[in-house]
VEXMARSE-546629 format. One record per atom (N, C-alpha, C): residue in one letter; x, y, z. Coordinates in steps of 0.2 Angstrom, whole numbers, plus 5000, padded with zeros to 4 digits. Example, Ala and Ser with C-alpha at 12.3 -4.5 7.8 and 13.67 -1.06 7.14 Angstrom:
<sites>
a506649725039a506249785039a506649845039s506449895035s506849955036s506450005039
</sites>
This chain:
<sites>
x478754875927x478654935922x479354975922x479455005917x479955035917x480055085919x480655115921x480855185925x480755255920x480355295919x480555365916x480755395919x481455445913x482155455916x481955545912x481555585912x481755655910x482155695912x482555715906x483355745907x483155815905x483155855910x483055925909x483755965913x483656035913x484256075914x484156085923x483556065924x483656095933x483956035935x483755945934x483755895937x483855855933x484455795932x484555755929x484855695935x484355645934x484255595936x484855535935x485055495940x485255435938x485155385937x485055345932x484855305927x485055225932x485655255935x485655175939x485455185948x485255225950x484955245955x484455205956x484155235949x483355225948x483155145947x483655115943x483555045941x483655005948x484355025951x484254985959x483654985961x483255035962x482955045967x482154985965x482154985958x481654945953x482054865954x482454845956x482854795954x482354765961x482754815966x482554805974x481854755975x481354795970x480854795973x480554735967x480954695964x480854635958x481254565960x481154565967x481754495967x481454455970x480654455967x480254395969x480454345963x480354265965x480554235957x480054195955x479454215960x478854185960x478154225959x477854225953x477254265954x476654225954x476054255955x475254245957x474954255951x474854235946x474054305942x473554295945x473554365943x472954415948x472354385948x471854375952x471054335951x471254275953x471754245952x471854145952x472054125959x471454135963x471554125970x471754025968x472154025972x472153935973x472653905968x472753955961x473053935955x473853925958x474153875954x474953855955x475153925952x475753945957x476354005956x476654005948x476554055945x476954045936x477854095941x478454045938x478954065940x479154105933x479354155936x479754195931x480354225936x480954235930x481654245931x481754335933x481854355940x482054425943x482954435946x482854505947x483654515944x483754545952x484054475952x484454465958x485354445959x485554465951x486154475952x486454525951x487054555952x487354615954x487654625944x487254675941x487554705935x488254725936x488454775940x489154805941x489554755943x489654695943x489754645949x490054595941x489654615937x489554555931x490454545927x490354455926x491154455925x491054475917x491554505913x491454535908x492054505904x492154475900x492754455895x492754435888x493454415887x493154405876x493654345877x493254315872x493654225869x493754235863x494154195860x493954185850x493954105851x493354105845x493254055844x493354025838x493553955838x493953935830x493453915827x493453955821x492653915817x492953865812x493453835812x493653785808x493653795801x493553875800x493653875792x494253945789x494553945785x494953985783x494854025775x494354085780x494154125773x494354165771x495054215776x495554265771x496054215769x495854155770x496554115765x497454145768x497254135775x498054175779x498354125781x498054045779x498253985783x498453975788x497953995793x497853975800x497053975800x496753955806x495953955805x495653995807x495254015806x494754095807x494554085813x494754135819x494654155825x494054205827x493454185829x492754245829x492954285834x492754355837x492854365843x492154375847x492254335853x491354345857x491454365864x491054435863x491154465869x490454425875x490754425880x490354405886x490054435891x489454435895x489454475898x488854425905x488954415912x488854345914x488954365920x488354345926x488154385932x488654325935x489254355941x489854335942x489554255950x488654285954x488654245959x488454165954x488054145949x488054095948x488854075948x489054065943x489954075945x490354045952x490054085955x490554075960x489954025965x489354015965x489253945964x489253895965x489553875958x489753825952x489053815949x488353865948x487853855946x488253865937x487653825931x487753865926x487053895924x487053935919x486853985918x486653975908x485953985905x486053985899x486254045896x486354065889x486554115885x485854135881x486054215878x485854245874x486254265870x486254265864x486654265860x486454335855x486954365852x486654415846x487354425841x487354385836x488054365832x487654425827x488354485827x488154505822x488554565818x488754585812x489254615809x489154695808x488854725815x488754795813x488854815821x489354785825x489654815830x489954845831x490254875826x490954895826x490954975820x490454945815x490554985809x489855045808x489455015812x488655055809x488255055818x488455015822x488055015828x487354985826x487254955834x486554935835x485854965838x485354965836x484754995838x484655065835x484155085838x483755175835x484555205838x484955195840x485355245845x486055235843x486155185836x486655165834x487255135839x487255115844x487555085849x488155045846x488755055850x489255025847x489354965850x490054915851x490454895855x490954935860x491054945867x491654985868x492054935872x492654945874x493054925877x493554965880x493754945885x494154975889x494954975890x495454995894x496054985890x496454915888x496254895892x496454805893x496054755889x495754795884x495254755878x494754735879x494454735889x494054685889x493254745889x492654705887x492254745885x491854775889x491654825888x491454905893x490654885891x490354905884x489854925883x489554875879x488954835880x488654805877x487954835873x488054835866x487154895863x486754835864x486154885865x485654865866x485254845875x484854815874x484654815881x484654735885x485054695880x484954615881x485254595889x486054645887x486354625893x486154655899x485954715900x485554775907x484954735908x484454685904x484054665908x484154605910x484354555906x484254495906x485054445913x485454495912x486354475915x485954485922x485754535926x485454525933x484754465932x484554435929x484154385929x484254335931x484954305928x485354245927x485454215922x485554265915x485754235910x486254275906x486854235904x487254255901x487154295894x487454355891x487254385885x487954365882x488054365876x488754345872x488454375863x488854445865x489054465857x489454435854x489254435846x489854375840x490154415837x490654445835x490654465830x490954425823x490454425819x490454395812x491354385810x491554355805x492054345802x492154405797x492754455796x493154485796x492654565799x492354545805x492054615807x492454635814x492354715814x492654725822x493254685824x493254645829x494054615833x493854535830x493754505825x493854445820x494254445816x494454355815x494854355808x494254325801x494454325797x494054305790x493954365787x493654345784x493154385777x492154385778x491854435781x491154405778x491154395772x490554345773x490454335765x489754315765x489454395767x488654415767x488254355763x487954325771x487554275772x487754175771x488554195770x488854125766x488954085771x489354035771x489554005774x490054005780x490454065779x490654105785x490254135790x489854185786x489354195791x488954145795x488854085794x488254065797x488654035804x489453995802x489753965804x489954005811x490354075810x490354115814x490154125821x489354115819x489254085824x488754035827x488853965824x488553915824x489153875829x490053895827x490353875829x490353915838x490053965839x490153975846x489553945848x489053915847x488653895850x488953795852x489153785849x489653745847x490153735855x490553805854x490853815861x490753805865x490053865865x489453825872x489453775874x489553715870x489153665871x489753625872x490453625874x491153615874x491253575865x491053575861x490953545856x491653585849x491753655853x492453685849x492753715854x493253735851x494053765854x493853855854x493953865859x494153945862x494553955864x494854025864x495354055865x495354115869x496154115876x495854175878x496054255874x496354225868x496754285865x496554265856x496654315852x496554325845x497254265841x497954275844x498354225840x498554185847x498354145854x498754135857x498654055858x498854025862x498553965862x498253925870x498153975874x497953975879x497053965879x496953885880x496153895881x495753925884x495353945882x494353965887x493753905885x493553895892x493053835890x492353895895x491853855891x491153895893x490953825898x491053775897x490653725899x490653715907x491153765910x491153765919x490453815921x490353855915x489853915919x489153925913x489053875906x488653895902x488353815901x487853815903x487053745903x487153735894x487353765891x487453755883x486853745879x486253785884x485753815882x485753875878x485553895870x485753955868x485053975865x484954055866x484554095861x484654145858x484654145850x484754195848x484454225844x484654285845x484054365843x484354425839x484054445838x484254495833x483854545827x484154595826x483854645820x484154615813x483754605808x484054615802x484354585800x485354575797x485754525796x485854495802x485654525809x485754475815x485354435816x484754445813x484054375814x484354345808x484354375803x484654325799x485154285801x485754285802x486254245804x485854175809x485154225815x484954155820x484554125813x484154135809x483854105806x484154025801x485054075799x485554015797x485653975802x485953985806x486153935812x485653905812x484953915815x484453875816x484253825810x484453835806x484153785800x484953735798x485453765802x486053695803x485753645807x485253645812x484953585816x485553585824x485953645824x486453625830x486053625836x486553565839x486153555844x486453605852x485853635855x486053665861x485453735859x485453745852x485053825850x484253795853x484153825856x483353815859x482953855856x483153945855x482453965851x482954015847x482454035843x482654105840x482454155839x482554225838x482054285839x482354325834x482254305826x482354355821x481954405822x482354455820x481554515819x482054565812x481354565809x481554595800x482254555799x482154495799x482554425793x482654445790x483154395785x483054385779x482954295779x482754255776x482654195777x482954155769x482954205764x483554165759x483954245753x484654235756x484954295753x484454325747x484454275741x484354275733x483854345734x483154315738x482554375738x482754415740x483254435746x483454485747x483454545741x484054515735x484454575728x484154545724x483654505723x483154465717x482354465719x481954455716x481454445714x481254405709x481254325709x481254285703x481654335696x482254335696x482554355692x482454425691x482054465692x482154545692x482654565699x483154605696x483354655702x483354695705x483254685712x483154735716x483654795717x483654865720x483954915721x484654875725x485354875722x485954855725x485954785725x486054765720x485854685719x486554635718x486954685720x487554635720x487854645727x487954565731x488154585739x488554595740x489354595737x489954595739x489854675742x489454725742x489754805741x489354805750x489054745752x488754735760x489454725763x489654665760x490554625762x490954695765x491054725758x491454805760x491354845766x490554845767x490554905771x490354875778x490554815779x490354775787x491154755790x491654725786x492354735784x492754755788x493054745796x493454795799x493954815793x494054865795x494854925789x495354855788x495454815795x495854755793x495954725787x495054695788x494954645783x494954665775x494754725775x494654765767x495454765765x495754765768x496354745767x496454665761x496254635766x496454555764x495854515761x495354535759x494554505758x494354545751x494854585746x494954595741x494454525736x495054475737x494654405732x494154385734x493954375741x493154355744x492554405739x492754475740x492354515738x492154465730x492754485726x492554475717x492254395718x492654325720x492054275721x491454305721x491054335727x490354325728x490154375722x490454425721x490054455714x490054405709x490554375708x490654325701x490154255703x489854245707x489554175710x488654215712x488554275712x488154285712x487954345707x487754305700x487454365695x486954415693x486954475692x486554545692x486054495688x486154445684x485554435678x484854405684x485254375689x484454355692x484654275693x484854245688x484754165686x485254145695x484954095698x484754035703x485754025702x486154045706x486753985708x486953955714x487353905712x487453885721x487653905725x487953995722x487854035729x487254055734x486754035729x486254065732x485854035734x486153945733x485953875739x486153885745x486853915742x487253905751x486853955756x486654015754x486254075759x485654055758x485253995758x484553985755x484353955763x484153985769x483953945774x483253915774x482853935770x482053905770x482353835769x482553815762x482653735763x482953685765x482953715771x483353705779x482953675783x482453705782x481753725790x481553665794x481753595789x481553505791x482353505796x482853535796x483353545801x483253565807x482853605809x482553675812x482353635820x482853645824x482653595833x482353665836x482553735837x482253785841x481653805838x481353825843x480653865845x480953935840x480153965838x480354025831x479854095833x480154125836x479854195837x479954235831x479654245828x479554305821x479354365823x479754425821x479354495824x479654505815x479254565812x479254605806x478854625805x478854685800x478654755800x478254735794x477654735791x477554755784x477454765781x477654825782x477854885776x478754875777x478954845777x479954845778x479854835770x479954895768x480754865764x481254865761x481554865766x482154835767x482254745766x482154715771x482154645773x481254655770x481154635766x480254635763x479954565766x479454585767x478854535771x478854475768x479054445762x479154365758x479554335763x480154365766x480454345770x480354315775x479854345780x479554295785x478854265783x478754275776x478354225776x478154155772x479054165769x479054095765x479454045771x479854085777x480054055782x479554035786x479054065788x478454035793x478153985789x477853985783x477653935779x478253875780x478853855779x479253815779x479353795786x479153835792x479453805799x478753775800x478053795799x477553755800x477353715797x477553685790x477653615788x477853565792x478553595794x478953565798x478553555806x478153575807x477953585814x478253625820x478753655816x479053695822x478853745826x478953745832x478353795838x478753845835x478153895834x478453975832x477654025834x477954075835x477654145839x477654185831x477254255834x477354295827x476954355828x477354435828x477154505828x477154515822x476754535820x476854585815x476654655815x476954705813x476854785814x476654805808x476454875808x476254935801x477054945802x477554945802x478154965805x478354955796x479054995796x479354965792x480054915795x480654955793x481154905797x481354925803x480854905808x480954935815x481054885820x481554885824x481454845830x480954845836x480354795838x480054795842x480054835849x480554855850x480754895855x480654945857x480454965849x480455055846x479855065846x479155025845x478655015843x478154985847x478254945852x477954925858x478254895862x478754955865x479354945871x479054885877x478554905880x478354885888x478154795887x477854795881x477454735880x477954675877x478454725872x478954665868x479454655873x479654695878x480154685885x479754615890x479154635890x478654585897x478754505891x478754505884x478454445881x479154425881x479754445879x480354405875x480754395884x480754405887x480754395894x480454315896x479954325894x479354255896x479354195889x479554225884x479954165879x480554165880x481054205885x481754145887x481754115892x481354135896x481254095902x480954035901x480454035898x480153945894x480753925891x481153955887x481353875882x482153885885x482253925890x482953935891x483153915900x482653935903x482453915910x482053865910x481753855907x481353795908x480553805911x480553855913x479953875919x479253865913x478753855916x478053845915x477653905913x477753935911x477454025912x476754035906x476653965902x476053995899x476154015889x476854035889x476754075884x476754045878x477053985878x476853935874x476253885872x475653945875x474953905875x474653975875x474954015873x474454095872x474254105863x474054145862x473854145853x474454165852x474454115845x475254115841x475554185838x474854225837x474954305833x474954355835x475354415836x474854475837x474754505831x474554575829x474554605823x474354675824x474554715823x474554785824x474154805818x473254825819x472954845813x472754885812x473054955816x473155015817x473755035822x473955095821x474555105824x474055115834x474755065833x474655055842x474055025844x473654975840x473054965839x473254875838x473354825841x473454745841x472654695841x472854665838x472454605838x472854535841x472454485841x472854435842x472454385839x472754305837x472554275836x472754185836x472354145839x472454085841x473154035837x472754065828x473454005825x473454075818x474054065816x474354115812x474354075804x474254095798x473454105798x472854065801x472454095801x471754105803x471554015800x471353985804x471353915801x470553915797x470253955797x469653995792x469754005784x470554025785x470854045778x470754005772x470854015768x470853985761x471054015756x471353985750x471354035744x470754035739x470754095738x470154115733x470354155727x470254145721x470554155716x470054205713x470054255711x470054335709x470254335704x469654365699x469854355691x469654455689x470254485687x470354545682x469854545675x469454605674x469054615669x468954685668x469054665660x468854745658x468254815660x468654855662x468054925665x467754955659x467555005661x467155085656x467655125653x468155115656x469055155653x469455095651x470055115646x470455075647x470855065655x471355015655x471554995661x471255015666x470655005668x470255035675x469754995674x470154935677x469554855675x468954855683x468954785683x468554745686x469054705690x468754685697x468954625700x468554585705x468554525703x468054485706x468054415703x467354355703x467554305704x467554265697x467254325693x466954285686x467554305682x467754255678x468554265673x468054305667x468554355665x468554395657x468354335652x468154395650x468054325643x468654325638x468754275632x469254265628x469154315624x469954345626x470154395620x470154465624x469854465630x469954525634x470754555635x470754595635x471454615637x471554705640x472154715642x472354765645x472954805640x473154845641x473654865640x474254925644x474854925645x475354965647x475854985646x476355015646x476955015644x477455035651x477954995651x478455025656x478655075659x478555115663x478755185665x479455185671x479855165669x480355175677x480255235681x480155295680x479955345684x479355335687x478855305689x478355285694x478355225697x477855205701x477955165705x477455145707x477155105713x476555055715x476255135720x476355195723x475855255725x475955285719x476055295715x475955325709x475355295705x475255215704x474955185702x474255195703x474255185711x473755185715x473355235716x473655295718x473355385717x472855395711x472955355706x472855355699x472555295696x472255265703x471955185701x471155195696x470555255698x470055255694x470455305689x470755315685x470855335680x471655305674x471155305669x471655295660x472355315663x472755265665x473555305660x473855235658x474355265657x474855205652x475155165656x475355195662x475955145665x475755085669x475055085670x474755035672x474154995671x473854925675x473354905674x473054895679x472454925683x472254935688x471554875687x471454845692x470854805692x470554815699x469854815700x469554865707x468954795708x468654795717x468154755715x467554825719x466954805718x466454845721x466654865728x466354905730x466454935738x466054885743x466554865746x466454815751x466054825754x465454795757x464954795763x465154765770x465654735768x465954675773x466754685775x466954695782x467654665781x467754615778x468454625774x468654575772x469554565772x469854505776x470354495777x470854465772x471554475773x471954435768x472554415774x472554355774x473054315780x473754275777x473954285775x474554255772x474854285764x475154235761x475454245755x474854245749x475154285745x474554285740x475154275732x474654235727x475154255719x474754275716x475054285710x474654325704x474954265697x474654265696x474754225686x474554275682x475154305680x474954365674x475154315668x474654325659x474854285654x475154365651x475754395647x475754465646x476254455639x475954485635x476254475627x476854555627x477554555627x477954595625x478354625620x478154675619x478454725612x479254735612x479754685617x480254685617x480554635619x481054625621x481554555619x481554535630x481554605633x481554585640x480954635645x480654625648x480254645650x480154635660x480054675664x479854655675x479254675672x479054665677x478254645679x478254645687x477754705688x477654695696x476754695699x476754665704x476054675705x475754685713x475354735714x475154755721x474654765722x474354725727x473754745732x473654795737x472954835731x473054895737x472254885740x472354925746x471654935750x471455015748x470955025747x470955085742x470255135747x470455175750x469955205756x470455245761x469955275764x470555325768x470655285775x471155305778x471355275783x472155325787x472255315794x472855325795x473055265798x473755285795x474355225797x474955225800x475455205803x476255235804x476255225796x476555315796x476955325790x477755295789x477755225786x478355185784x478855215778x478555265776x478955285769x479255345771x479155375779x479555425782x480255415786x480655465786x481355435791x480755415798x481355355800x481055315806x480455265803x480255255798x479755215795x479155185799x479055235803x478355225807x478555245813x479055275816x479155295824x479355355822x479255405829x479855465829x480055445835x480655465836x481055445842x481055515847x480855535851x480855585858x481555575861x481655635866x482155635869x481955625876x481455595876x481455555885x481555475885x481955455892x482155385891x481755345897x481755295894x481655245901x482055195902x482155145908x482655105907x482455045909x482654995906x482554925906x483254895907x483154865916x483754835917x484054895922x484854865922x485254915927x485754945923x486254965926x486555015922x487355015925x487955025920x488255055926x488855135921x489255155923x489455205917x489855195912x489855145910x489955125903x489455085899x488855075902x488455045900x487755055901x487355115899x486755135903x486055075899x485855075903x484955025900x484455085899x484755135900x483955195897x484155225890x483455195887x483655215880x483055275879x483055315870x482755375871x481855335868x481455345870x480755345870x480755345864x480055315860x479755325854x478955335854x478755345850x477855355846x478055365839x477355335839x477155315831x477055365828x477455365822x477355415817x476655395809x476255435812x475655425808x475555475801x475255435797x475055475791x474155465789x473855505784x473355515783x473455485775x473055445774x473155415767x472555385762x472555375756x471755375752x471855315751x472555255751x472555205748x473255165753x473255115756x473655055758x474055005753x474554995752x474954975748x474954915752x474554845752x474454775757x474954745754x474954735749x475654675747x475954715740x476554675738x476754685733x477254635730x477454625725x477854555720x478354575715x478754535712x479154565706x479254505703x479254515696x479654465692x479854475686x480454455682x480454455676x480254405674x479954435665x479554395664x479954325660x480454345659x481054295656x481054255659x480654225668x480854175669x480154135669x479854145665x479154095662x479454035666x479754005661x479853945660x480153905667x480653935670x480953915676x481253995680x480953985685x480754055690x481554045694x482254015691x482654025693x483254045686x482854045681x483354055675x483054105671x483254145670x482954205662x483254175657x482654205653x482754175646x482454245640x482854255635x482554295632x482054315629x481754385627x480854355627x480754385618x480254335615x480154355607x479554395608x479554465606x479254525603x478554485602x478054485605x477354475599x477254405602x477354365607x477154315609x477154315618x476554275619x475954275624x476654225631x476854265636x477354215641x476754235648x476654185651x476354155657x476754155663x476654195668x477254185676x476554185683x477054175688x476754175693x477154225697x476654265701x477254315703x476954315713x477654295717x477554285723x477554335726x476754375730x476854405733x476854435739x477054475744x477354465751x476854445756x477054415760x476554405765x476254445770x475654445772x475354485775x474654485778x474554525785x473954535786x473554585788x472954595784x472554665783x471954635781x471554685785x470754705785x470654765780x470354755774x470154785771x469254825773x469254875775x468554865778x467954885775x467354875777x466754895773x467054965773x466554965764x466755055761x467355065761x467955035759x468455025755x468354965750x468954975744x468754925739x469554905738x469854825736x470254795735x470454815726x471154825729x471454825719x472054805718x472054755711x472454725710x472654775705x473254785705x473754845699x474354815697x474454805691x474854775688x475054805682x475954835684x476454885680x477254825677x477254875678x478254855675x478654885681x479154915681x479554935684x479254975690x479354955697x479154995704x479655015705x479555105704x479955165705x480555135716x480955135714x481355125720x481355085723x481355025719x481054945725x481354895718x481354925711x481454875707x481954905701x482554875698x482854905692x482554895686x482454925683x482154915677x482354875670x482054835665x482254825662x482654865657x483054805652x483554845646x483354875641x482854885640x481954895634x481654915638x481154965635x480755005637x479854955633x479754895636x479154875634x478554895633x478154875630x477354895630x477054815632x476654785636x476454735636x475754725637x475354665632x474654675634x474554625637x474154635643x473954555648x473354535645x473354475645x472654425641x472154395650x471754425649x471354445656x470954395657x471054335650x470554275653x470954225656x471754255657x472454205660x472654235665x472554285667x472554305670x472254305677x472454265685x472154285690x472554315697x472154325702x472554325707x472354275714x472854235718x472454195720x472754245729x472354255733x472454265738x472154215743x472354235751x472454205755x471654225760x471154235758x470454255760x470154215769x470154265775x469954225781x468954225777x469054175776x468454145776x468154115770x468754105767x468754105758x468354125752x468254115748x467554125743x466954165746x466854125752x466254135753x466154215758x466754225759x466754295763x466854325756x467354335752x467154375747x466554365744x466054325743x465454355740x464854385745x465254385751x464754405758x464854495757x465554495755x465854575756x465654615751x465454575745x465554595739x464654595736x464354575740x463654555738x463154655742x462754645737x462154695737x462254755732x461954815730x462054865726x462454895727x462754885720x463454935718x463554995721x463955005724x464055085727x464555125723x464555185723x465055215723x465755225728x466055265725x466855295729x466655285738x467055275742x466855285750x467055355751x466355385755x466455445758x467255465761x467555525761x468055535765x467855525773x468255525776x468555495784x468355555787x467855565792x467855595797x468455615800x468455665805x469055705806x469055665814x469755625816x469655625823x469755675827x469755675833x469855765837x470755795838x470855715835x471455765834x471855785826x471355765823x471455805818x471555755811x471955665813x471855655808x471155605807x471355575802x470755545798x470655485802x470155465807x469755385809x469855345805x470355315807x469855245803x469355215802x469155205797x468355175795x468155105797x467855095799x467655025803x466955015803x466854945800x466054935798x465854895807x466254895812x465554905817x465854815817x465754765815x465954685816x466754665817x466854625821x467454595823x468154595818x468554595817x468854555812x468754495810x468854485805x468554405803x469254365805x469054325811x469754275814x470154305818x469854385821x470254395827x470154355833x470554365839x470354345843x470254385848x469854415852x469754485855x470054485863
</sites>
């Protein structure tokens, strides 16, 4: 458990007192579970070596490629950090790995944590909590920094072939397979191979999980697992959306601002390349094969820990789940958290549990030990704040798709949805509004407006889940030459949630710490506490999608659109998992431009969607047959408002039956 450290004015605590004193009393490396008299000992890894002891230094490493063009080869810089008794030994020891281009310029975690360094250059501070818990354990932590970020040569070139290389090549090292350096231009080797098993794991937030997500899908050998959390899994989705773009859709302006002051110097021409190789219009180039890791995933040798928020977006929910899709074709072992969270680190949001788990998944694939975790349920899912489920296989092997057909209501745009398709000739209509957006849509789902077309099914009697990826097939005739299109599932009923559309996107951050791992004074393992930041809300935003409608024909190329004629798409939307519950109702809304998620087209369209071409096909635990279980008996009205809980906000409504496919 972890040490609580309250920093008040009469008595302030020492952070590394307290953790020796916790270390002392964990240097069993054998434990019992509780109840299992007679059962075989589950070993897990305890910190039994000296953190302030720990040998601390930097290498560069030669990635074999030259991307400021200075004609010498690009040198990575990777900081070290490595409990010094294996060492001395001759034990080796495996790595933890966190390659990533914001050490120097933006910092890592709730706490923005830097790199620091001491006057002899060698490294002081390592962010984050990887090296204070896991370095007394027995395994080596190894920060990357990216190509032209912090103390590196090159140029990033957000998500390319530098980044991926950057650090694929130190894994490489690991494994004595590349050239390390003890210096940035010198010629004096570093070999890892006297004190690293060339065991590697790599983890990370954001562009950091992205970078393990690329490695991982080059197939190098030595990478064991990997623990993205809020990925991205193919740049393109990132700043596109099948041809529509998203807010900041061009990457070079990433390049600029992760860029140590050096490199913004000499990474001028990298910069214009990637704008020029990657176009605001949307259309598919082969820059955007080279950052494409999903058609990678048949490469894919580590185990795949997935954590994502989602409501993220930022890195948006498609991302882990056009990669989970693609790694379990492949059959690769993979785990998977999902939070109400938006882009939140695990840490922030369920500190004690996500510390006990990612501990017991390196010890499996990195140690070797027997601990279970690779035979526990593949999922957890957070279906209320602070509120987990878990489940066997991720989707619900119950799931199926079930195709959900739009039809006309008592108003305009304020249809039907359910199983029976429109008949020929039904239609909807809307027009464009760039000023609103998919909560705009929604607040205003039982009522006539222009901006959108809202489609509702009856008030549920049943839970009813959606487990995965869903699409929509919109048929939609436009009044101009170019026309986006977006489409959202909403759960439509009162409920409270982490508020993801607030600063923190579901946490607020306290000023009490606790600490994981040891500490010494340049480097403390007590960070500041978090709780869920919750909101009171009438409707759930479960999925959302975007597309231009230009790319009918081919969902990598736009095409211009003729005024007065009928174009057909498929629009992908993010994946997710949600209980919509009895006395809430499911609704499909379908607008143009999503206020601050999407740019809008060059025209201002009107479009009418033909309702008999129109479906949406979702990912339903229990297929068809639960929808007409959920959806069977007398029509009800609107769901009563939510009882008040004692603390004030709104209970979630709950019909009293399981989740359909949880496992409890």
């Amino acid at each position: 458990m972890p040490i609580r450290v309250r920093r008040t004015r009469r008595a302030r605590l020492s952070c590394r007192t307290l953790v020796t004193a916790a270390a002392a009393a964990l240097t069993t490396a054998l434990l019992t579970p509780s109840g299992a008299q007679g059962a075989p000992a589950v070993r897990e890894s305890a910190p039994v070596h000296s953190y302030a002891d720990a040998i601390r230094e930097s290498v560069w490493v030669d990635t074999g490629l030259d991307g400021d063009g200075d004609g010498r080869a690009d040198r990575v810089a990777v900081d070290i950090i490595r409990p010094h008794e294996p060492a001395a030994a001759g034990r080796k020891i495996p790595v933890i790995m966190d390659a990533s281009p914001y050490y120097a310029c933006c910092g890592r975690g709730n706490e923005s944590q830097k790199k620091t360094y001491d006057a002899d250059g060698d490294p002081v501070q390592f962010p984050l909590f990887y090296d204070n818990y896991f370095v007394p354990r027995g395994y080596a932590f190894v920060a990357v920094d990216l190509a032209g970020t912090n103390r590196s040569d090159g140029c990033d070139d957000v998500g390319g072939r530098s980044d991926v290389q950057s650090a694929k090549a130190v894994v490489d090292w690991l494994n004595g397979r590349a050239r390390g350096y003890t210096s940035r231009t010198g010629d004096d080797r570093a070999r890892a191979t006297t004190w690293s098993t060339g065991d590697v794991g790599m983890i990370g937030k954001s562009w950091d999980g992205t970078i393990a997500n690329g490695v991982a899908a080059t197939g190098v050998e030595g990478l064991k697992t990997i623990v993205p959390i809020g990925a991205i899994s193919s740049w393109y989705d990132y700043f596109h959306s099948q041809g529509a773009p998203l807010y900041n859709a061009n990457p070079s302006w990433l390049s600029a601002y992760v860029n140590s002051p050096e490199a913004k110097k000499r990474c001028g021409a990298v910069q214009d390349r990637i704008t020029s190789a990657t176009p605001y219009s949307g259309d598919w180039t082969p820059a955007w094969t080279e950052r494409d890791h999903v058609r990678d995933a048949g490469k894919v040798k580590a185990s795949v820990f997935v954590v994502h928020g989602q409501q993220d977006l930022n890195v948006r929910a498609n991302h882990f789940g056009q990669w989970w899709d693609a790694l379990a074709a492949q059959g690769v072992e993979r785990k998977i958290w999902l939070s109400q969270t938006g882009h939140v680190d695990p840490f922030d949001f369920r500190r004690a549990d996500w510390v006990s788990t990612l501990h017991r998944w390196f010890d499996h694939y990195l140690l070797g030990y027997e601990n279970g975790i690779d035979r526990e349920p593949m999922a957890d899912i957070e279906r209320a704040p602070d509120r987990w489920s878990t489940d066997r296989f991720w989707p619900p092997r119950a799931t199926a798709p079930t195709d959900l057909r739009p039809g006309t209501g008592a108003a305009p745009g304020v249809g039907t949805l359910g199983r029976t398709p429109a008949p020929p000739g039904a239609t909807e209509i809307f027009t464009d509004d760039p000023s609103l957006g998919e909560s705009d849509w929604a607040a205003r789902i039982d009522s006539p407006t222009p901006a959108k077309a809202g489609f509702v099914t009856r008030t549920l009697t049943r839970d009813l889940r959606l487990s995965g990826s869903s699409r929509v097939t919109v048929t939609a005739t436009p009044t101009t030459g170019t026309a986006h299109l977006t489409a959202v599932l909403v759960d439509l009923g009162p409920d409270t949630i982490r508020d993801y559309a607030a600063p923190g996107e579901g946490i607020t951050t306290l000023t009490e710490r606790t600490c994981w791992g040891a500490s010494t004074s340049g480097d403390s393992a007590c960070f500041k506490e978090t709780e869920a930041r919750t909101a009171d809300v009438g409707h759930t935003i479960v999925s959302r999608g975007w597309a231009d409608l230009g790319t009918w024909a081919d969902p990598r190329k736009g095409r211009p659109l003729t005024p007065g004629t009928a174009y057909t798409v498929t629009l992908r939307l993010a994946a997710t998992d949600h209980v919509v519950p009895a006395g809430h109702r499911l609704a499909l809304i379908i607008g143009g431009t999503d206020k601050d998620l999407l740019d809008p087209p060059s025209t201002t369209p009107t479009l009418t969607l033909d309702l008999a071409r129109t479906s949406a096909r979702l990912p339903l635990v229990g297929g068809p047959g639960a929808f007409a279980r959920a959806t069977a008996g007398p029509a009800q009205g609107r769901p009563a408002p939510a009882e008040k809980a004692p603390n004030g906000l709104a209970a979630p409504q709950r019909s009293g039956h399981p989740i359909p496919g949880e496992t409890r």
